[in-house]
Gaussian input, Z-matrix of N, CA and C with variables (Angstrom, degrees):
# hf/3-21g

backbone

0 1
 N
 C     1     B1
 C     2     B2     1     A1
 N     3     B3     2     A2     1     D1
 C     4     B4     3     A3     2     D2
 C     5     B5     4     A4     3     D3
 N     6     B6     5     A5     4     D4
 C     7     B7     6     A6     5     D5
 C     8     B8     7     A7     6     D6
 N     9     B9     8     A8     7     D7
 C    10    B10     9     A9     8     D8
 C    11    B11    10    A10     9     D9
 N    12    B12    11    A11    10    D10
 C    13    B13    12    A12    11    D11
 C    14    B14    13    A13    12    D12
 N    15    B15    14    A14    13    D13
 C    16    B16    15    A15    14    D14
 C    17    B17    16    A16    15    D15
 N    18    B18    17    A17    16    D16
 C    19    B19    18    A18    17    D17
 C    20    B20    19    A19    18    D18
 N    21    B21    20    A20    19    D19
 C    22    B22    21    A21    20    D20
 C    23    B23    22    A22    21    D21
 N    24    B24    23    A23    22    D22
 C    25    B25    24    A24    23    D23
 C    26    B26    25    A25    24    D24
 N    27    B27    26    A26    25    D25
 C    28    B28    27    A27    26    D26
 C    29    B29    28    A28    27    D27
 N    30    B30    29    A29    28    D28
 C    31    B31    30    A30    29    D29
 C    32    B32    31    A31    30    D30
 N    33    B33    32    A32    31    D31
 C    34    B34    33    A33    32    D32
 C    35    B35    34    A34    33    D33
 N    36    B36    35    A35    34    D34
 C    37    B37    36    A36    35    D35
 C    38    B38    37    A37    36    D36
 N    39    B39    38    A38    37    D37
 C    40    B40    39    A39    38    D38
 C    41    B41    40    A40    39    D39
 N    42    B42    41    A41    40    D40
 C    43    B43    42    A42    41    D41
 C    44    B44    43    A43    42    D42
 N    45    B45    44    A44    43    D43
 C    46    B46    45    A45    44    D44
 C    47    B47    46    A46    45    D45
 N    48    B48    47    A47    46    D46
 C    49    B49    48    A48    47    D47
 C    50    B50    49    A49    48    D48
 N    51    B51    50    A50    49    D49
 C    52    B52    51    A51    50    D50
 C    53    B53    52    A52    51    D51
 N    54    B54    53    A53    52    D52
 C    55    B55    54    A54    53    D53
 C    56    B56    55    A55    54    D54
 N    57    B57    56    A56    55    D55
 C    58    B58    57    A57    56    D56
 C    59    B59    58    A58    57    D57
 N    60    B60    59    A59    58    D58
 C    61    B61    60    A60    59    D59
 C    62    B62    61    A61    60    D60
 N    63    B63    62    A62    61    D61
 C    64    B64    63    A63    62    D62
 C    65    B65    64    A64    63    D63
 N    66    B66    65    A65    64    D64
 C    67    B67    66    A66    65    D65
 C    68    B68    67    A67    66    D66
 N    69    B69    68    A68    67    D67
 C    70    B70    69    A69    68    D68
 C    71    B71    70    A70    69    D69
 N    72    B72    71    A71    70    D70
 C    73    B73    72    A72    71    D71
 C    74    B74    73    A73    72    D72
 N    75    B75    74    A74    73    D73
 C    76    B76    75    A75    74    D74
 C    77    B77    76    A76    75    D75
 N    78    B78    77    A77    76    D76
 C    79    B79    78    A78    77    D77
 C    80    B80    79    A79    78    D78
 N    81    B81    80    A80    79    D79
 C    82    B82    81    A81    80    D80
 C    83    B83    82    A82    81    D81
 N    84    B84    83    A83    82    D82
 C    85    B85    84    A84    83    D83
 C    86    B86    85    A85    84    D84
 N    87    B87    86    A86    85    D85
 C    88    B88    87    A87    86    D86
 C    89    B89    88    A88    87    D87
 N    90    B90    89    A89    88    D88
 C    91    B91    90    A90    89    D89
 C    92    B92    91    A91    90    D90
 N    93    B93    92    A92    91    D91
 C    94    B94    93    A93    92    D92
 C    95    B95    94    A94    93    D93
 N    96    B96    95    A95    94    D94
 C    97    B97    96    A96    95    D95
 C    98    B98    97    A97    96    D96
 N    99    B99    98    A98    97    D97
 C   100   B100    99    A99    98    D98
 C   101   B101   100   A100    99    D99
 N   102   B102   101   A101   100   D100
 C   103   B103   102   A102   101   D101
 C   104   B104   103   A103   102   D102
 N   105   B105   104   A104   103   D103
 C   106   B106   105   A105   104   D104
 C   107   B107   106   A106   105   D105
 N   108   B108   107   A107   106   D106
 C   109   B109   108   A108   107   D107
 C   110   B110   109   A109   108   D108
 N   111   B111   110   A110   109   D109
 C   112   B112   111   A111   110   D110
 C   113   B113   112   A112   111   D111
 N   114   B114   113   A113   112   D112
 C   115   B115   114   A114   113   D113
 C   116   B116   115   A115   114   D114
 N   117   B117   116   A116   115   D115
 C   118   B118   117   A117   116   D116
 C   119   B119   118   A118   117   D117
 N   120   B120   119   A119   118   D118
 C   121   B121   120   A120   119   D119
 C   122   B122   121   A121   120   D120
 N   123   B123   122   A122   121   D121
 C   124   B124   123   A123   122   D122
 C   125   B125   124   A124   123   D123
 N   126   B126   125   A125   124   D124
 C   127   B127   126   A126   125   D125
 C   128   B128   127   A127   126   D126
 N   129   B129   128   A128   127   D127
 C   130   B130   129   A129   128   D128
 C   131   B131   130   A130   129   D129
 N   132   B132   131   A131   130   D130
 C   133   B133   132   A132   131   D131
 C   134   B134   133   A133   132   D132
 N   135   B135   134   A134   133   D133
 C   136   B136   135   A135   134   D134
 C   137   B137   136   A136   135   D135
 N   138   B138   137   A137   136   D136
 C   139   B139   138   A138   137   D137
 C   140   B140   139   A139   138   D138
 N   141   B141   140   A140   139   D139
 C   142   B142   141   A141   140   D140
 C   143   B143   142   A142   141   D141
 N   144   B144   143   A143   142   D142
 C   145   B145   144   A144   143   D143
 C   146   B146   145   A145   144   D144
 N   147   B147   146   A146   145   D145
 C   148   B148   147   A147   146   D146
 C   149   B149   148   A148   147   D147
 N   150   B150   149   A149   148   D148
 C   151   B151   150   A150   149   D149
 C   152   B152   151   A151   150   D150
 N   153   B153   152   A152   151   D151
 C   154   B154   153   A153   152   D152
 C   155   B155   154   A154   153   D153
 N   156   B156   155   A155   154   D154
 C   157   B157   156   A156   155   D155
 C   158   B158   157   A157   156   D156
 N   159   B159   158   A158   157   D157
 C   160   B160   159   A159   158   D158
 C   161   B161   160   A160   159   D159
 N   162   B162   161   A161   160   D160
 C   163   B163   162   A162   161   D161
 C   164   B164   163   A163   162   D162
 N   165   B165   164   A164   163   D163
 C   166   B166   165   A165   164   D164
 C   167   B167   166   A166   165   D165
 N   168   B168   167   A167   166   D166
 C   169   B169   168   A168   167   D167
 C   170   B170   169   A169   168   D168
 N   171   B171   170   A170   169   D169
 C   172   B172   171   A171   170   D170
 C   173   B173   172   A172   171   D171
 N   174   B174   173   A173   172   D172
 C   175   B175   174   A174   173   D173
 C   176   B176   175   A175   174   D174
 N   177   B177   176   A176   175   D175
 C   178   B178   177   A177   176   D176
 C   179   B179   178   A178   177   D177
 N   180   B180   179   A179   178   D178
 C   181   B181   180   A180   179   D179
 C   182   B182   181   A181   180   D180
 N   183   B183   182   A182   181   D181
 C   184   B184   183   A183   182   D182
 C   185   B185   184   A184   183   D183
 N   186   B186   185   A185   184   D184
 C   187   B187   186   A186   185   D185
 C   188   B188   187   A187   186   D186
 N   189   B189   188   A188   187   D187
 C   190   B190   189   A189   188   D188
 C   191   B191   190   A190   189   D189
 N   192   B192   191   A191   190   D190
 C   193   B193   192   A192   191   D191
 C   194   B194   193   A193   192   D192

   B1=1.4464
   B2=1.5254
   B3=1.7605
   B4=1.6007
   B5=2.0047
   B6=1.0828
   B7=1.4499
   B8=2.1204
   B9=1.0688
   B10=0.9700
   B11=1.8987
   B12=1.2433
   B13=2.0227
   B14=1.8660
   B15=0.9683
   B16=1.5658
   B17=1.5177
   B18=1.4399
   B19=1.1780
   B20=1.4078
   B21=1.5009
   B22=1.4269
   B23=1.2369
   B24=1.4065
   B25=1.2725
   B26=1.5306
   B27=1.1473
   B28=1.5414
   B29=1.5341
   B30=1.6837
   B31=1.4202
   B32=1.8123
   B33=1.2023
   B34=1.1286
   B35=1.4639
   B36=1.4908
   B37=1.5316
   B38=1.7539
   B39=1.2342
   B40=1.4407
   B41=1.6851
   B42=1.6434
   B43=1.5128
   B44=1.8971
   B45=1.2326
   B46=1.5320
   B47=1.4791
   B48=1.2722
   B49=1.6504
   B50=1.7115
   B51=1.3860
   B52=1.4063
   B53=1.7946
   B54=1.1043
   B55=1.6786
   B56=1.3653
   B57=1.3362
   B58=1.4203
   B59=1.5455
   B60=1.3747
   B61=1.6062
   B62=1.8260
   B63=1.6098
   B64=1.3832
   B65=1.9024
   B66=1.7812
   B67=1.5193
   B68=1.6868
   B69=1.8662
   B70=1.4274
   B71=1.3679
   B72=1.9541
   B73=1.7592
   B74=1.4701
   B75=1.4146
   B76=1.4678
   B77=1.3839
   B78=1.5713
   B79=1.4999
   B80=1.3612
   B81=1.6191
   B82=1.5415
   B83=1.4749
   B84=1.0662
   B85=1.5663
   B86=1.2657
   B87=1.8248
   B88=1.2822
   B89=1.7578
   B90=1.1187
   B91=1.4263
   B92=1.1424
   B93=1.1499
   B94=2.1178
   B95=1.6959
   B96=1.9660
   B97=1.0173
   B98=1.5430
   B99=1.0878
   B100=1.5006
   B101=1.6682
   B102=1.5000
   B103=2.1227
   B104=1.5980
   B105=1.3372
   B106=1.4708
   B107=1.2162
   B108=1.1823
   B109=1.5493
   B110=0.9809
   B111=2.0161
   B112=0.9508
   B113=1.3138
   B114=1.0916
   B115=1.6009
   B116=2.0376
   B117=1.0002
   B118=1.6104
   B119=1.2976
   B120=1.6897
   B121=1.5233
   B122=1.4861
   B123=1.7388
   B124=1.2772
   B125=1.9077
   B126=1.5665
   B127=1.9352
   B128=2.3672
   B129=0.8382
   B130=1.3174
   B131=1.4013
   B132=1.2663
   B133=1.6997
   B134=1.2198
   B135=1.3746
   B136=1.4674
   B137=1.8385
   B138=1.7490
   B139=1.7524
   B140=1.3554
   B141=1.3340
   B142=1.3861
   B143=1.2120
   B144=1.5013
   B145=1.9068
   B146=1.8299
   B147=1.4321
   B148=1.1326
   B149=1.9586
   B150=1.1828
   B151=1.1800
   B152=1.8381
   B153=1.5128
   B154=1.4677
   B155=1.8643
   B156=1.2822
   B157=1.7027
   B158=1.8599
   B159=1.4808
   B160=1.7002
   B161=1.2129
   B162=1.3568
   B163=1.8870
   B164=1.4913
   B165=1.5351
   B166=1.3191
   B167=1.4450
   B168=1.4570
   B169=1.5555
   B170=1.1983
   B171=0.8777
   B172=1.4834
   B173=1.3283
   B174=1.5039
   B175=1.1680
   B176=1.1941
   B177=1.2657
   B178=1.7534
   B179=1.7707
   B180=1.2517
   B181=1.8698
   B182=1.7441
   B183=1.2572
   B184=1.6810
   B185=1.7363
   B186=1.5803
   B187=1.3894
   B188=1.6848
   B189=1.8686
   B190=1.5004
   B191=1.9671
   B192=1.0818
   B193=1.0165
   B194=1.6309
   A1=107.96
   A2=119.74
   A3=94.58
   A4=80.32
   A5=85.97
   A6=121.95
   A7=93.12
   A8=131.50
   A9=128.95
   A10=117.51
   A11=103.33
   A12=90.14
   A13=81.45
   A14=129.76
   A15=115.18
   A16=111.39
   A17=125.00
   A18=110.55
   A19=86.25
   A20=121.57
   A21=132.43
   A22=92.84
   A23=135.07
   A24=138.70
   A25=107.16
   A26=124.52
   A27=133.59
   A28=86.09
   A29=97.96
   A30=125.96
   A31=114.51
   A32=119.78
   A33=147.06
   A34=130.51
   A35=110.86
   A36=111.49
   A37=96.96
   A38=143.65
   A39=117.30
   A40=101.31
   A41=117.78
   A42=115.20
   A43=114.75
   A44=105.32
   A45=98.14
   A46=105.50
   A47=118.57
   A48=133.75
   A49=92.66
   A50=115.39
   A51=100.35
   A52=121.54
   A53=107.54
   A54=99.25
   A55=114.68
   A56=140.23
   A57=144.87
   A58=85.54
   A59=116.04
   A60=125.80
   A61=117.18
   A62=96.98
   A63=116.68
   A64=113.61
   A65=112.47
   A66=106.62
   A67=66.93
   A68=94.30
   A69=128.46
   A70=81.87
   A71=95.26
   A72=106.47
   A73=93.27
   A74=122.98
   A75=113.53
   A76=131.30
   A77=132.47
   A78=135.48
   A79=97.59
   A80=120.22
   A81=122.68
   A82=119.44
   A83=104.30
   A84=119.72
   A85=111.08
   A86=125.73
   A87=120.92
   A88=99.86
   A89=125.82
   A90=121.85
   A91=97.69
   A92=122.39
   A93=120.70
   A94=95.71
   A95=116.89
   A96=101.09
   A97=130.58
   A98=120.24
   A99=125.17
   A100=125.22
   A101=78.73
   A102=98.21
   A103=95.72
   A104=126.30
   A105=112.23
   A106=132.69
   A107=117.91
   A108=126.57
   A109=107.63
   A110=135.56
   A111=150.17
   A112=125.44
   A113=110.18
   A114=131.02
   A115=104.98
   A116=104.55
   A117=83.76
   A118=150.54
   A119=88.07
   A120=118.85
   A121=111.92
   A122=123.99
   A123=131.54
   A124=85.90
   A125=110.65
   A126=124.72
   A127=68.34
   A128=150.40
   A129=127.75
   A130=135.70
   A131=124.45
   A132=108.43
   A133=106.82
   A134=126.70
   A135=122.15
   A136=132.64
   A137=81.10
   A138=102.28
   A139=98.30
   A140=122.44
   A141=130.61
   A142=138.41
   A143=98.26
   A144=122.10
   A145=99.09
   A146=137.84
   A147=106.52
   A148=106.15
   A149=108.45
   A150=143.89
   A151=108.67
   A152=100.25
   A153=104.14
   A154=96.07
   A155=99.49
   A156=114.30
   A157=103.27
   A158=84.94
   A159=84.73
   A160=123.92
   A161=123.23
   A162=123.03
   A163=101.78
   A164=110.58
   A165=105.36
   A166=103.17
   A167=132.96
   A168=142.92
   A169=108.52
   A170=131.14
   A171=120.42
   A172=113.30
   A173=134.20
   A174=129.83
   A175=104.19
   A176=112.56
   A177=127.36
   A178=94.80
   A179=128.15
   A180=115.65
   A181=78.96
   A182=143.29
   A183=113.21
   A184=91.05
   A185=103.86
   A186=99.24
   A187=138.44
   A188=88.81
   A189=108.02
   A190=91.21
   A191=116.88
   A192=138.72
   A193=123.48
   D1=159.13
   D2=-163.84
   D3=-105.75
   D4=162.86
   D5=-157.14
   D6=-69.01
   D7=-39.65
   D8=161.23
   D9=-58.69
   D10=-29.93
   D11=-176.76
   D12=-104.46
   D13=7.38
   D14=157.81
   D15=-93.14
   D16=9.28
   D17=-166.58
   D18=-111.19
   D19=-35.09
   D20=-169.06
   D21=-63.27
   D22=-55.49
   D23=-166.41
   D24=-55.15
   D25=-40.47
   D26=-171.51
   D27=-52.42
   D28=-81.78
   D29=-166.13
   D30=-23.77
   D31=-45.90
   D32=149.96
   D33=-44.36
   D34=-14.75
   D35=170.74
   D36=92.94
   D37=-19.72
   D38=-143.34
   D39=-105.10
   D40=-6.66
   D41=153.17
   D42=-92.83
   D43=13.59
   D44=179.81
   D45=-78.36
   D46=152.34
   D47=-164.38
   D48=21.24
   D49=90.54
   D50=147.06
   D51=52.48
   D52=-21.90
   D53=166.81
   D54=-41.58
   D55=-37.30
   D56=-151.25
   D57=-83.39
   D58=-56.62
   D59=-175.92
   D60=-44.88
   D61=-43.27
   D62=-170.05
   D63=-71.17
   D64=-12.37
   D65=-160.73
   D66=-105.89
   D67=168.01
   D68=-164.03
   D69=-98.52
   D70=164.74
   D71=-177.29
   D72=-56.18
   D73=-89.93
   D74=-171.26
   D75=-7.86
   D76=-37.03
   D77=-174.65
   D78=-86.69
   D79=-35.35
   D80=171.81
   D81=-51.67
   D82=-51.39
   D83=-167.51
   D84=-86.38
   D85=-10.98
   D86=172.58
   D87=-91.54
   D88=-18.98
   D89=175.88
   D90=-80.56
   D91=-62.16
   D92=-169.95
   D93=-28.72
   D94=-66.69
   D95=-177.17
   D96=-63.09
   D97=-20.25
   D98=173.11
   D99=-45.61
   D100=-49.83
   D101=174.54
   D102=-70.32
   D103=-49.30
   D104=176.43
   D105=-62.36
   D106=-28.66
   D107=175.66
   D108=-74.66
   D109=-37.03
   D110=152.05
   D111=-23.09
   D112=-55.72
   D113=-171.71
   D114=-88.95
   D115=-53.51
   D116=157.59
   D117=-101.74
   D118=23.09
   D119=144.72
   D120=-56.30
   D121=-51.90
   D122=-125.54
   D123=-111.54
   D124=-7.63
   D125=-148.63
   D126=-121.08
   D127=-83.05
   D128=168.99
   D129=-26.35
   D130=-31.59
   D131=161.81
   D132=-100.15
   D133=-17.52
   D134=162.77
   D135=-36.15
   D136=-30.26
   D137=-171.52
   D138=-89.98
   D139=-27.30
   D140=175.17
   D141=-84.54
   D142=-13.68
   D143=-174.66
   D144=-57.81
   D145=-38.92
   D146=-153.06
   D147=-60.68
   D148=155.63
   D149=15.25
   D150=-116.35
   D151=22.86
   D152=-176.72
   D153=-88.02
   D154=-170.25
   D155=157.56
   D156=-88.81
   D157=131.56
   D158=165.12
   D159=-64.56
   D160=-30.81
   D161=-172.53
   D162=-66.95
   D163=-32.66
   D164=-161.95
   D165=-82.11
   D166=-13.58
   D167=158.60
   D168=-72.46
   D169=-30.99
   D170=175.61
   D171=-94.36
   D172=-11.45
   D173=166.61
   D174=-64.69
   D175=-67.89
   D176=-163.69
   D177=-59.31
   D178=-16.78
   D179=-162.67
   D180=-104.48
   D181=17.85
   D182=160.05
   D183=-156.33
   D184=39.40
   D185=165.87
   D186=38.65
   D187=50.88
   D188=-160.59
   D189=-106.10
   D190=178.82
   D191=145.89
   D192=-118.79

């Protein structure tokens, strides 16, 4: 897993006490893809941001602050 969506994962609670340890490959591997689909979710309006800021397109495209 790359060391950046393992950090998110921490950050997120889902390696705290062993939970990460506790879900089956399947629940693993449907999150791994989640953060990936995620991320070139976030790598598609990025390519599209000019002439805005990309963060600020990707905030507003998954209703973040």
């Amino acid at each position: 897993m790359n060391e950046q969506i393992e950090h998110c994962l921490y950050k997120s609670g889902l390696t705290a006490q062993g939970c990460w340890d506790e879900l089956d490959d399947y629940a693993r591997e449907c999150i791994e893809k989640f953060a990936e689909l995620l991320i070139l979710e976030c790598a598609n309006i990025a390519d599209s941001a000019e002439p805005y800021l990309s963060s600020d397109l990707i905030k507003e495209h998954f209703g973040v602050e």
